[in-house]
Residue frames relative to the residue before (quaternion, step in Angstrom):
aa qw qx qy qz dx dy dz
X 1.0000 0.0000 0.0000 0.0000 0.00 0.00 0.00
X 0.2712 -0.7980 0.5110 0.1687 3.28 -0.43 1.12
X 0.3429 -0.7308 0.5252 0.2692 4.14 -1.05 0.57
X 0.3138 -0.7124 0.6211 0.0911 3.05 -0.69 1.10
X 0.1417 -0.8051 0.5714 -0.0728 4.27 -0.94 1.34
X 0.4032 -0.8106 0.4165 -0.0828 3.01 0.26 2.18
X 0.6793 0.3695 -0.2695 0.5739 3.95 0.53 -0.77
X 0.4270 -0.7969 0.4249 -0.0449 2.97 -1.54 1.13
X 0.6602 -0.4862 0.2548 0.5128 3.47 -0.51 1.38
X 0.5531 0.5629 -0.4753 0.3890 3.91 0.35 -0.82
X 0.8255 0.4640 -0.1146 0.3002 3.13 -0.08 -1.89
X 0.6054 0.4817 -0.3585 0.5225 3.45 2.03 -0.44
X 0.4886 0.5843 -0.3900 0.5174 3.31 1.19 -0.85
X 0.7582 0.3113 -0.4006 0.4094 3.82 -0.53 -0.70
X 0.5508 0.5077 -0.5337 0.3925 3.76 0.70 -0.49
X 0.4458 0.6785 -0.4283 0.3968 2.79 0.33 -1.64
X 0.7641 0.4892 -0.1842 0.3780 3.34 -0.84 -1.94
X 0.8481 0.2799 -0.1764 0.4138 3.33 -0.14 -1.61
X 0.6969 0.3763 -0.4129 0.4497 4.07 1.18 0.41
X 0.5145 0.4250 -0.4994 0.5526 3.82 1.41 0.32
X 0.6198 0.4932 -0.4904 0.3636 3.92 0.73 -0.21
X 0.5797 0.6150 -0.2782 0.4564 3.29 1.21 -0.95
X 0.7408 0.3970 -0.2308 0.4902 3.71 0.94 -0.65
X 0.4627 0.5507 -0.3920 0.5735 3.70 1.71 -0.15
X 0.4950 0.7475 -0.2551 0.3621 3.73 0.90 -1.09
X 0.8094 0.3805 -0.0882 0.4386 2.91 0.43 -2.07
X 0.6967 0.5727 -0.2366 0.3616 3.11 1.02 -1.29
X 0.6358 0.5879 -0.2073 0.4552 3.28 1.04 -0.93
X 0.5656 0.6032 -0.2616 0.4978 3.41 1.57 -1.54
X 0.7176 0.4897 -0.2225 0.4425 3.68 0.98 -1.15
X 0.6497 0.4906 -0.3144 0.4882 3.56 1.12 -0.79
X 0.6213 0.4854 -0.4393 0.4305 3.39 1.00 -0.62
X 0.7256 0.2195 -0.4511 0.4710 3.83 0.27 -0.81
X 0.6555 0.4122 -0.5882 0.2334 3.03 -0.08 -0.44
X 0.4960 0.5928 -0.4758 0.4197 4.10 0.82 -0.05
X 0.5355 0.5828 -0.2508 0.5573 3.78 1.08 -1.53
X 0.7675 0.3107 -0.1664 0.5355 3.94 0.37 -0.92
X 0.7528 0.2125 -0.4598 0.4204 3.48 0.83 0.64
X 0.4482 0.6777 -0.3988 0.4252 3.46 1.50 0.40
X 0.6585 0.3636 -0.2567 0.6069 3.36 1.33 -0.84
X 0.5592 0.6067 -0.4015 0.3976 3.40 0.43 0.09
X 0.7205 0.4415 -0.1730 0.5059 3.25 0.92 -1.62
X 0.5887 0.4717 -0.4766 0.4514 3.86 1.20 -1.12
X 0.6775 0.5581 -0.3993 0.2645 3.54 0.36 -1.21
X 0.7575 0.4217 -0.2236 0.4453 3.48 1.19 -0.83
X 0.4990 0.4474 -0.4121 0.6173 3.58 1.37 -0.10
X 0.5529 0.5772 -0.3949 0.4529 3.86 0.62 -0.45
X 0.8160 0.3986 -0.1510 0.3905 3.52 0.89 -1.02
X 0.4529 0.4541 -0.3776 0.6679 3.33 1.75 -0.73
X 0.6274 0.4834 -0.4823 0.3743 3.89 -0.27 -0.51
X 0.6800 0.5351 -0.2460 0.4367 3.41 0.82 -1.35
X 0.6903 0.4758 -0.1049 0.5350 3.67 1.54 -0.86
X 0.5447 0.5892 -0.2843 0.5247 2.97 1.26 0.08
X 0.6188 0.6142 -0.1804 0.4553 3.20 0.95 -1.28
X 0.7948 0.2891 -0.1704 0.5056 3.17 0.63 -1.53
X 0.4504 0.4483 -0.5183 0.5723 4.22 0.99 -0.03
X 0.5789 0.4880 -0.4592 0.4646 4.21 0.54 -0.57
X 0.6850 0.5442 -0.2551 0.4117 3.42 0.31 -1.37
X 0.8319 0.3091 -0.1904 0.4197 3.66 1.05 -1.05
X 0.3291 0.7706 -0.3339 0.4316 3.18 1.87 0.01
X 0.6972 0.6152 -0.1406 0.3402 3.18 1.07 -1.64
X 0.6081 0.5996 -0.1851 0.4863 2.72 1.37 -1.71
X 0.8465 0.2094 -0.2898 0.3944 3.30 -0.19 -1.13
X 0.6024 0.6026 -0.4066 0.3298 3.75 1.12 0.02
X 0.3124 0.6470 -0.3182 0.6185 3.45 2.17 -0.46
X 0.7666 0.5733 -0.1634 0.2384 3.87 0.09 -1.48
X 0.5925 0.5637 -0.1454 0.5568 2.74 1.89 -1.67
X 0.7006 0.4898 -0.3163 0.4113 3.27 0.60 -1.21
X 0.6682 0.4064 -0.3589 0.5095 3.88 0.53 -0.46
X 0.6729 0.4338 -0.4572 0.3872 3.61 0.78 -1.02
X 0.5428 0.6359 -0.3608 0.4133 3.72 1.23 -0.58
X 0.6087 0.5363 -0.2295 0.5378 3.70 0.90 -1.47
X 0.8412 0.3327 -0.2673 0.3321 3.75 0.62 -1.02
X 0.4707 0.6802 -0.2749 0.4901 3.21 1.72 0.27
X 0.7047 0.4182 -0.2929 0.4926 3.15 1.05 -1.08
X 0.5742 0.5529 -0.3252 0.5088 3.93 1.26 -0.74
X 0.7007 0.5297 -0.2670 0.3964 3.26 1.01 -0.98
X 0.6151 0.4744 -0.2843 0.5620 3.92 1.94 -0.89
X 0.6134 0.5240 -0.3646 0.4650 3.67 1.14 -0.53
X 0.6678 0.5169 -0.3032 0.4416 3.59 0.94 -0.82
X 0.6440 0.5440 -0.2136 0.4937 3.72 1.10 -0.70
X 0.7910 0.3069 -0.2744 0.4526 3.49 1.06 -0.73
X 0.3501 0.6244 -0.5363 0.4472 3.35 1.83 0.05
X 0.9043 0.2995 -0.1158 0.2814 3.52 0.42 -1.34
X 0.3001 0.5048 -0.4961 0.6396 3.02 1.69 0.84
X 0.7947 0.1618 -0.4706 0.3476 3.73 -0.16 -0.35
X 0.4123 0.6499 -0.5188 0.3721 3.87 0.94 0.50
X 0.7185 0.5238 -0.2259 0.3981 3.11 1.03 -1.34
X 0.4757 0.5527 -0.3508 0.5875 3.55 1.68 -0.20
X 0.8500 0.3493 -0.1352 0.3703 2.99 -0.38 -1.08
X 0.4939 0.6261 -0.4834 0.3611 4.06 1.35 -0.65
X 0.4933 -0.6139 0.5750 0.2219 4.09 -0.77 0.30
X 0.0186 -0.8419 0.5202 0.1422 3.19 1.17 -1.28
X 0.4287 0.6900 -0.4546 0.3652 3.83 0.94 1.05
X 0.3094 -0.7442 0.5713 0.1549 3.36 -0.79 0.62
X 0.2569 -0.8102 0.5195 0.0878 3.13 0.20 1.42
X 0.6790 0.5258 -0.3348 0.3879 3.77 0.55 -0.60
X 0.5426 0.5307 -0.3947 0.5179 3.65 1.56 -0.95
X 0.7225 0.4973 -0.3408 0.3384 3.27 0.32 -1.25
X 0.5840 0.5337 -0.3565 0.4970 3.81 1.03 -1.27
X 0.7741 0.4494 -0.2775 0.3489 3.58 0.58 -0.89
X 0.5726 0.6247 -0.3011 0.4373 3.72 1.48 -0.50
X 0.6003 0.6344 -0.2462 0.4203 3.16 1.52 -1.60
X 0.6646 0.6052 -0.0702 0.4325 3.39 1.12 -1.64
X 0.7497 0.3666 -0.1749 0.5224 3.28 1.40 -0.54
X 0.4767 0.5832 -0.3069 0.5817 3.43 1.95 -0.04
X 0.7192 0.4233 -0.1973 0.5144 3.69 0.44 -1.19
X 0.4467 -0.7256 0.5179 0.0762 2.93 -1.09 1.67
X 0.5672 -0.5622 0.4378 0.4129 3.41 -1.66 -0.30
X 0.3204 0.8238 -0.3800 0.2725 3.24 1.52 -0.07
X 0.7190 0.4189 0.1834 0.5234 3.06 0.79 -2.32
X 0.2176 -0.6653 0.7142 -0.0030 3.52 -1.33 1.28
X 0.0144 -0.8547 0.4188 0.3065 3.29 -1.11 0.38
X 0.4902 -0.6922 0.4383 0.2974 3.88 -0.38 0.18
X 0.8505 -0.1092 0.0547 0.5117 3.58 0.79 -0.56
X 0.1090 0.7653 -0.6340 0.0234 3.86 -0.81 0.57
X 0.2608 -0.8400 0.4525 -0.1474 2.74 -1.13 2.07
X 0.0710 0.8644 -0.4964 -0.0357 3.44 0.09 0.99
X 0.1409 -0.8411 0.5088 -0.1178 3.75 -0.24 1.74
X 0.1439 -0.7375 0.6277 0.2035 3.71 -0.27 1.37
X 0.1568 -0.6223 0.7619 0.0881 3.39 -1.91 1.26
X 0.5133 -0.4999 0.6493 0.2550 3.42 -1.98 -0.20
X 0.5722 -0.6669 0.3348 0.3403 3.67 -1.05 0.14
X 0.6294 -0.5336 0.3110 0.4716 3.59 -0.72 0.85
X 0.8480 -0.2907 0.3906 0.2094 2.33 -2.31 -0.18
X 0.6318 0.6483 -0.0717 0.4188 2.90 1.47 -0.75
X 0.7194 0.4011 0.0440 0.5653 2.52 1.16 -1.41
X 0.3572 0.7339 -0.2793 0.5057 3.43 1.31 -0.12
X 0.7585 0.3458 0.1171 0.5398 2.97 0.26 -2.57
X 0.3811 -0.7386 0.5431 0.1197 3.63 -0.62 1.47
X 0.6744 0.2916 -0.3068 0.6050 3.91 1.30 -0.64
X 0.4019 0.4988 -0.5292 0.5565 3.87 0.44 0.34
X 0.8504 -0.2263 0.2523 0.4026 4.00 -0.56 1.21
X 0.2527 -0.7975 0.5304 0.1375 3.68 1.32 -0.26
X 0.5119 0.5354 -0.5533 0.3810 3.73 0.77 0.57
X 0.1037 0.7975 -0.5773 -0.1414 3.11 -1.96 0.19
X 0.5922 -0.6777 0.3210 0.2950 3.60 -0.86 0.09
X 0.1049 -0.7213 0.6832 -0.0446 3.02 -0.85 1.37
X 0.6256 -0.3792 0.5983 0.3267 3.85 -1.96 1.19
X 0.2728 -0.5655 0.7653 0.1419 3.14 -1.71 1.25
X 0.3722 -0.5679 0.6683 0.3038 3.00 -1.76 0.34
X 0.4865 -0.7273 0.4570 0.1595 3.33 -1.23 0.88
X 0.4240 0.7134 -0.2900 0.4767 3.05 1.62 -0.80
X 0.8203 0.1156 0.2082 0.5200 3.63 -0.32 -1.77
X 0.5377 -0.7109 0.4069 0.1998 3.35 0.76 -0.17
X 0.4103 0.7718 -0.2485 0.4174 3.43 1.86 -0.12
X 0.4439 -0.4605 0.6967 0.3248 3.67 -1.08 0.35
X 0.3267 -0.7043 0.6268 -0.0657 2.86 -1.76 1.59
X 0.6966 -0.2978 0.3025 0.5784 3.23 0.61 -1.26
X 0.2014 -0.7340 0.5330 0.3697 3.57 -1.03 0.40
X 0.1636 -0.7813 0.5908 0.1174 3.42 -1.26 0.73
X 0.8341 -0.3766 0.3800 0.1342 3.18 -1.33 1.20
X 0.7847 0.2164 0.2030 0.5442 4.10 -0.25 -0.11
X 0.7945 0.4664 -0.3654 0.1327 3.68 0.74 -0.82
X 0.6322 -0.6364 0.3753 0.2332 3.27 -1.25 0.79
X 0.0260 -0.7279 0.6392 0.2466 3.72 -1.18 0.24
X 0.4746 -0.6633 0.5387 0.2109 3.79 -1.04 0.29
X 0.3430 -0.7039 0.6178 -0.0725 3.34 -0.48 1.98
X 0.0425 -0.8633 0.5020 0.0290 3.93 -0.62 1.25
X 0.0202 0.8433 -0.5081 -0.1739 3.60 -0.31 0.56
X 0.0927 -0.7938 0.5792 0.1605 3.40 -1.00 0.64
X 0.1897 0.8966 -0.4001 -0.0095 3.40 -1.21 0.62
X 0.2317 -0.7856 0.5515 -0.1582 3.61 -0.24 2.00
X 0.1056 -0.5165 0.7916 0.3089 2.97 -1.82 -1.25
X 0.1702 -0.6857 0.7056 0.0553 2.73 -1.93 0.88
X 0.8382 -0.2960 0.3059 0.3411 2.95 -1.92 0.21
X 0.7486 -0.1111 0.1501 0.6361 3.75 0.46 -1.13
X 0.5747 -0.4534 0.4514 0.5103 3.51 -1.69 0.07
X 0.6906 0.4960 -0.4721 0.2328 3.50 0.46 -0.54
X 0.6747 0.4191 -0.4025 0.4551 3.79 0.93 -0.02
X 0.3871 0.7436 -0.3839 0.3871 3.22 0.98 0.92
X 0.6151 0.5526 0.0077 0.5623 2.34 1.16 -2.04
X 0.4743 0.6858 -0.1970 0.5157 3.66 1.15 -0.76
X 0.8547 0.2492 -0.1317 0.4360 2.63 -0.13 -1.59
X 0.2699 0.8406 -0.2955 0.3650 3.80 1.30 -0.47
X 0.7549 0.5055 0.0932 0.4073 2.49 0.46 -2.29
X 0.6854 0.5182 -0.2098 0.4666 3.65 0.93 -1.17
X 0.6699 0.5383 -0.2350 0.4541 3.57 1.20 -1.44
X 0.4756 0.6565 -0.2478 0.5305 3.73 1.73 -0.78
X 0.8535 0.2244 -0.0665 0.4656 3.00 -0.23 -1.18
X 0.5231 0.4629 -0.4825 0.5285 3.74 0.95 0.56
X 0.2970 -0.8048 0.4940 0.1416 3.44 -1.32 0.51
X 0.2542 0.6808 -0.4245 0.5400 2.95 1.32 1.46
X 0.7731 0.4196 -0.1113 0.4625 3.79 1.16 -1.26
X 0.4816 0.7031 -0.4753 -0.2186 3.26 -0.62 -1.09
X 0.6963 0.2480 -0.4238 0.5235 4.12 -1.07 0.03
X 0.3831 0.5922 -0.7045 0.0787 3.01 -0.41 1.50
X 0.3124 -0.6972 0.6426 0.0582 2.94 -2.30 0.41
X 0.2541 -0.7103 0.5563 0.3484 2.95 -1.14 -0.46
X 0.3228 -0.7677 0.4715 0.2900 3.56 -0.79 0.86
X 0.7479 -0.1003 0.0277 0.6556 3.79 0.45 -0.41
X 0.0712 -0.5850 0.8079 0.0013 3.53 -1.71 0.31
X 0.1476 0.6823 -0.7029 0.1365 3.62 -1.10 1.29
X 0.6007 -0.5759 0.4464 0.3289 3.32 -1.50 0.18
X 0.1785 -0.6966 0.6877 0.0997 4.08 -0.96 0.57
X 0.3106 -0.5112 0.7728 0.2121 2.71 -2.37 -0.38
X 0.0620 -0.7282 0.6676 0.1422 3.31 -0.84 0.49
X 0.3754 -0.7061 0.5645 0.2044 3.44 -1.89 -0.52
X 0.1825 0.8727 -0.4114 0.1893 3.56 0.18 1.16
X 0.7186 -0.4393 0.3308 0.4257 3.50 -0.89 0.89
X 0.5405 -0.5617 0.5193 0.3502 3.60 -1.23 0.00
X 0.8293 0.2765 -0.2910 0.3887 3.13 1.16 -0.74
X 0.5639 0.5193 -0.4924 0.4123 3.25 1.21 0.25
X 0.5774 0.5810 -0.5123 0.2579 3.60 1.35 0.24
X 0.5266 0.6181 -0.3181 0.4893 3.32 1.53 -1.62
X 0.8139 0.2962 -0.3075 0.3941 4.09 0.43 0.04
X 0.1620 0.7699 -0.5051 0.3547 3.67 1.31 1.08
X 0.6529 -0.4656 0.4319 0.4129 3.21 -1.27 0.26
X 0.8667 0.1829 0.1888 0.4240 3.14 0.63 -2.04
X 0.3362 -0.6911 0.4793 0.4238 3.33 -0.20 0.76
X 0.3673 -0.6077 0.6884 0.1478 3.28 -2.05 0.97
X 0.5131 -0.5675 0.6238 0.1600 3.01 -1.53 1.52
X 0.8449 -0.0099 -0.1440 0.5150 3.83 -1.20 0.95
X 0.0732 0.6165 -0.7735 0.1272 3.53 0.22 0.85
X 0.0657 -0.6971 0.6951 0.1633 3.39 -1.47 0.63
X 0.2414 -0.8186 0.4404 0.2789 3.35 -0.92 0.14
X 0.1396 -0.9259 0.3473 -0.0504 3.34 -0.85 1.02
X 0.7092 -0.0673 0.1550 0.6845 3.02 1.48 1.22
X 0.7215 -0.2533 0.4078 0.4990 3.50 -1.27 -1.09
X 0.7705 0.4801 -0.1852 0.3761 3.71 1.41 -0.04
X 0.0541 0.8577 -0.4963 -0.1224 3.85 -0.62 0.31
X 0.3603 -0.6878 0.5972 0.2011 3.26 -1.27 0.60
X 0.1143 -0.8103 0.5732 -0.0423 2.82 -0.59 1.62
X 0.6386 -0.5418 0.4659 0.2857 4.02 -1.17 0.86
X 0.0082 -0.7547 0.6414 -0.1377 4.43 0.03 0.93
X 0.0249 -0.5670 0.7828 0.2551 3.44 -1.47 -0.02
X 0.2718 -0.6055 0.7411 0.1015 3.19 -2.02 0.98
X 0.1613 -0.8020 0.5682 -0.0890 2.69 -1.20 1.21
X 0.3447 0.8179 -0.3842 -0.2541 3.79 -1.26 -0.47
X 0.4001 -0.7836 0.4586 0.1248 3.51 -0.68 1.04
X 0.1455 -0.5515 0.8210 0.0267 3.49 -1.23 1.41
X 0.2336 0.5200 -0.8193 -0.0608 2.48 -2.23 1.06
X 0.4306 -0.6960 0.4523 0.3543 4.00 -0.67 -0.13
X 0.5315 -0.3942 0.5734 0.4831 3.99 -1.47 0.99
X 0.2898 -0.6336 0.7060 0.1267 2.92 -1.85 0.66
X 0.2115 0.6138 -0.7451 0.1524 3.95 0.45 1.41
X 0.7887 0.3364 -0.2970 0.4201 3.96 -0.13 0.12
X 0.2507 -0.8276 0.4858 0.1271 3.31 -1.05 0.31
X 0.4515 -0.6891 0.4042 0.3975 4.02 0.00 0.25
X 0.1202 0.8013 -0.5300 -0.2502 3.85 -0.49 -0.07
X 0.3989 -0.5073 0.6075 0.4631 3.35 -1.09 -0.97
X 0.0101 -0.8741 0.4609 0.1529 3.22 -0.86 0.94
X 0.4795 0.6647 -0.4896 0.2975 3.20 1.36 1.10
C-alpha cells in the first residue's frame, strides 16, 4: 500500500525555515551570553589590574620619594666625609699641652725665656726631590712610635726658643736635654752671645753665681747673662729612606 503525502512543498518549506531559524536563534542567543560573560569577566579583571595598578602607582611613589632622600642623604653624607677627610689632612694631631709641659720640665731655673716659636714647615728640598737621598716624611705614631702613613703636603713643626741663661754651659745643657727627650730632635743652637741684663739687688745677691761687674744702680744691677737660641723640630714625623 503505497502512502499518499497530502501537505505541500510550501508548508514543508516554511518548517523547514522556521527550525533552521530556530537554530540561528539559539546559536546567536548563546553567542550573545557567552559575549555578556566575557565582558564581565574582562571588566572584572581590568577592574582589578586598575585596582593593581593604583597600588604599584602608590608604591612607585614611595620608593621614588625614598630614593630621593636616600640620594639627598648620600650627598650630605659625601659632603660630611670630605669635610672630615680634609680635617683629617690638615689636623697636626699635636698635643700642644704635652709638649708645653715637657719643655717646662727641660728648662732649668738657671734660664728665662723671652720667646717660643712654634712655625709649621713642609719637607725639604730633599725631601721634596725623590732622587735627593730618596727620603720622606711620614706622621709618627705617638702611641708605638711607628710610621702611620705617609701624607701628601704634610707639615713638621720648626721650634724656636729664646732666653738667656746663667752661663753657656746651661745652654749647652739645656741642648742636651731637648736631644735626649723624645719629643725634639735636630737640635741646635743658633747663636749664644754674652748680655747684660737689669735686676733688682736682691734678685742679684740670690743668683746662682756671682756676676763679674755687677754695677750697682740704685735698687738695680746689671748682671753678665748669655742669650741664646735653640731650633730643634717636634718630632710628629720621622724621615725614612724610601728605597
Amino acid at each position: 500500500m503505497r502512502e499518499i503525502d497530502f501537505l505541500p512543498e510550501w508548508y514543508k518549506e516554511g518548517k523547514r525555515q522556521r527550525l533552521h531559524m530556530r537554530r540561528q536563534y539559539v546559536v546567536l542567543a548563546v553567542a550573545f551570553i557567552a559575549m555578556i560573560s566575557y565582558n564581565l569577566t574582562s571588566t572584572h579583571r581590568i577592574t582589578r589590574a586598575s585596582a593593581e595598578l593604583a597600588r604599584l602607582e602608590g608604591k612607585r611613589v614611595e620608593a621614588e620619594a625614598a630614593f630621593q632622600e636616600f640620594s639627598a642623604v648620600t650627598k650630605d653624607l659625601n659632603k660630611v666625609r670630605e669635610k672630615a677627610d680634609l680635617i683629617e689632612r690638615i689636623d697636626s694631631k699635636i698635643q700642644l699641652a704635652a709638649v708645653l709641659a715637657e719643655m717646662s720640665h727641660i728648662i732649668g731655673e738657671t734660664m728665662v725665656l723671652s720667646r717660643m716659636e712654634f712655625t709649621a714647615e713642609g719637607p725639604s728640598e730633599e725631601e721634596k726631590n725623590p732622587g735627593a737621598g730618596n727620603n720622606g716624611v711620614r706622621v709618627a705614631d705617638g702611641r708605638n712610635g711607628a710610621s702611620r702613613e705617609t701624607l701628601v703636603g704634610s707639615v713638621r713643626f720648626r721650634i724656636v726658643v729664646t732666653g738667656v741663661a746663667v752661663s753657656p754651659a746651661d745652654v749647652a745643657a739645656l741642648v742636651r736635654r731637648l736631644d735626649d727627650s723624645s719629643y725634639f730632635h735636630s737640635v741646635h743652637a743658633s747663636f749664644w752671645r754674652s748680655g747684660k741684663v737689669h735686676a733688682s739687688a736682691r734678685a742679684a745677691q740670690v743668683t746662682p753665681r756671682p756676676q763679674v761687674g755687677a754695677v750697682s744702680a740704685g735698687q738695680t744691677e746689671t748682671l753678665d747673662v748669655t742669650e741664646f737660641e735653640i731650633v730643634c723640630y717636634l718630632a710628629n714625623y720621622e724621615e725614612t729612606d724610601s728605597r
